[in-house]
N, C-alpha and C positions, 0 to 999 in steps of 0.2 A: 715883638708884640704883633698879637694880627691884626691888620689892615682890614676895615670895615669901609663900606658904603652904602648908604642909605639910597632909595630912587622906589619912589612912588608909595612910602610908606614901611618898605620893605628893609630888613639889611640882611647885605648879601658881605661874603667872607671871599676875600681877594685875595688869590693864592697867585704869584708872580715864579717864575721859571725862565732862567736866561735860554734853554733851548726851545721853547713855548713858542711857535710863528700865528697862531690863532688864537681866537675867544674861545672859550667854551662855558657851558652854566651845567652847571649840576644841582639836582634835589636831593642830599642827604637822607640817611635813614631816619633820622632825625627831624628831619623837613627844614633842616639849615642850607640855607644857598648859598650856592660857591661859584665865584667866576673865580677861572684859571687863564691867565692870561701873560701874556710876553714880559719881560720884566720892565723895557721902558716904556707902556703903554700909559697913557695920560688917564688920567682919573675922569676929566669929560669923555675922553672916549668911552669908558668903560661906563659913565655912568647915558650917555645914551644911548650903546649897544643894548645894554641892559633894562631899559625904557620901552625900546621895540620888542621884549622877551617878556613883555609882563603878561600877555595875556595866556601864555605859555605858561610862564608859574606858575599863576594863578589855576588853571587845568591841572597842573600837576599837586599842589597842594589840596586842592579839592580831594583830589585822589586818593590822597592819602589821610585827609582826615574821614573820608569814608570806611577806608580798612581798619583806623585808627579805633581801639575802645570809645564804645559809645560812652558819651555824657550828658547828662541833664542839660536839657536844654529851656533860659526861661522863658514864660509864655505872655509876661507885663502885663498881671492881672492885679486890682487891687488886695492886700493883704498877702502877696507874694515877697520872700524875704531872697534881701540882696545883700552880701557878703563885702564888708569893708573894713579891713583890718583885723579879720578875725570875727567881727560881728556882726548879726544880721541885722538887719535895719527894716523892716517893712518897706512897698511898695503903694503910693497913692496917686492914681488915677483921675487929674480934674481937666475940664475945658476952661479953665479962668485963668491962666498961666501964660505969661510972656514968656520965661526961658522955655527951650523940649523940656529941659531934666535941671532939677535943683535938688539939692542935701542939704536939709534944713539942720543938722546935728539929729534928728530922730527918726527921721524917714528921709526915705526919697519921694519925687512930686515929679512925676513926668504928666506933661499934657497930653489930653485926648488924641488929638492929631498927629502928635509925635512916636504913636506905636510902633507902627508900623517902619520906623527905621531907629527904634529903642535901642536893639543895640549897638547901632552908630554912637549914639548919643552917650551911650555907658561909658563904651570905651575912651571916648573924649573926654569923658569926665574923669575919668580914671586916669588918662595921660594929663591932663592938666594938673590933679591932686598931686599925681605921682613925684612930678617933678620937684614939687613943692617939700614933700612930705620926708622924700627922699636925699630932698639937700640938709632938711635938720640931724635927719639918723648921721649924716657922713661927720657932723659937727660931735657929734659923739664915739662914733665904732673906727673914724680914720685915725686919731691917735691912741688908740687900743690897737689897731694893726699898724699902723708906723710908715700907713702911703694912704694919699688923697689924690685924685683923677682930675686933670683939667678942666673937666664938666661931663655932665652926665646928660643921658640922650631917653628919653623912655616914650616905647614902640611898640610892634609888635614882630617878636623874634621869635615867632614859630612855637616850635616847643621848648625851646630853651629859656630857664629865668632869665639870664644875665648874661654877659659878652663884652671883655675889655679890647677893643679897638687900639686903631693907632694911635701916638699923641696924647695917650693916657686918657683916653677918653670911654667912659665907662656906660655901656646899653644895660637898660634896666626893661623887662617884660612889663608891661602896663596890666596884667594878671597879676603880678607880682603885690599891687596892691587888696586884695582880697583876702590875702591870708593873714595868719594870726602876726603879731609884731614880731615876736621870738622869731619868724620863719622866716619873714622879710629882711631881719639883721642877719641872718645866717647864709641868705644870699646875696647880701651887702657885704659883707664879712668874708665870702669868699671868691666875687669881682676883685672888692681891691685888696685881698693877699695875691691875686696874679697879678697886678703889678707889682711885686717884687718879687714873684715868683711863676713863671708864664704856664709853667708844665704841671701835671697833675703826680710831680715826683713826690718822695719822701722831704724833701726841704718844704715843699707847700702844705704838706700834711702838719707837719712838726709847728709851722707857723700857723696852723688855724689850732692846734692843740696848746697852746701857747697865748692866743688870744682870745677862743672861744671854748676853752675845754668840752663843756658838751656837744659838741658840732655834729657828732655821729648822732646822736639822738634829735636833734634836731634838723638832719637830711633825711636822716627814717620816715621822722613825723611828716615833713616835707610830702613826701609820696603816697601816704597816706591822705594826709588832708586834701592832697590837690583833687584827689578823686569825688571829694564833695561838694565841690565848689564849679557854680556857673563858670561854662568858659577855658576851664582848665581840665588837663587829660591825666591817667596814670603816664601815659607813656611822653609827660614833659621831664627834659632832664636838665642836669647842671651841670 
């Protein structure tokens, strides 16, 4: 299973080698982080080497979401629609608001003052929901696939939906909420078929065709849709 570490938001893929005598961090094509590091290196070390490397990443991520396909970007203007679960929701604009950002069931209600770091504020909303949201689908799709995760983590993992960790502990992209439900179970559905099956062999194929027969059609869709949606790129994968 791979070893994950979260530090300052981020997580990063901890690749261990017994002839390994140093750290190193790598940016994927992908924009997934990798420490490589010695095999009995302690997980505080590794997690505040890589504490001192953030503003590093952070440079290097920039970088590449500049090369990266451009995407809509939104501008939190009233009557502006915000994508949750498939559906857009209007956006309203008031200065009488104690929360930044509330989701009344029909809209979203961000305050006057709180623009200006809107999309902080999304995205917390979206990791908060997420979590939530995401522990009921498991009560449904984890005995359809025939493995449940220790618990589940939701973040922000680059371009990547989803990411099963050590310990059966299963990363969920906090994007991940935005898309239609079908799309969401289909990358729920394909975290935890790798834990029982770690590799993108023909055993893991066989088991999403077995629990999700449409799955092809709904990774299509997947790639498709993400290109419409705030926040997310063609070029995220799974």
């Amino acid at each position: 299973m791979t070893e994950k570490l979260e530090v300052g938001g981020l997580i990063f893929e901890v690749r261990r080698s017994p002839r390994r005598k140093t750290l190193g961090l790598t940016v994927d094509r992908g924009a997934e982080l990798v420490i490589r590091a010695p095999q009995a290196a302690r997980n505080e070390e590794l997690a505040r080497w890589a504490q001192s490397k953030l503003l590093w990443v952070h440079r290097k991520l920039a970088l590449k979401e500049q090369s990266a396909p451009k995407v809509r970007e939104p501008e939190f203007v009233t009557g502006e629609g915000f994508s949750y679960l498939g559906r857009s929701y209007r956006l309203t604009i008031t200065p009488g608001q104690k929360e930044p950002l509330r989701f009344d069931g029909r809209r979203f209600i961000l305050r006057t003052t709180a623009r200006r770091s809107a999309a902080d504020h999304f995205r917390r909303w979206y990791i908060w929901v997420g979590r939530q949201w995401i522990e009921r689908r498991l009560e449904l799709l984890a005995p359809r696939i025939g493995a449940a995760p220790s618990r589940i983590e939701v973040g922000d993992l680059g371009y990547r939906w989803g990411s099963c960790g050590k310990h059966r502990v299963v990363f969920f992209n906090w994007r991940l909420l935005q898309l239609p439900v079908r799309l969401a179970d289909y990358v729920i559905a394909h975290e935890l078929g790798h834990l029982i099956e770690p590799y993108h062999g023909s055993a893991f194929w066989r088991l999403l065709d077995r629990s999700m027969p449409d799955w092809k059609e709904r990774k299509e869709e997947l790639r498709t849709r993400a290109q419409e949606i705030y926040w997310c790129s063609a070029a995220m994968v799974h």
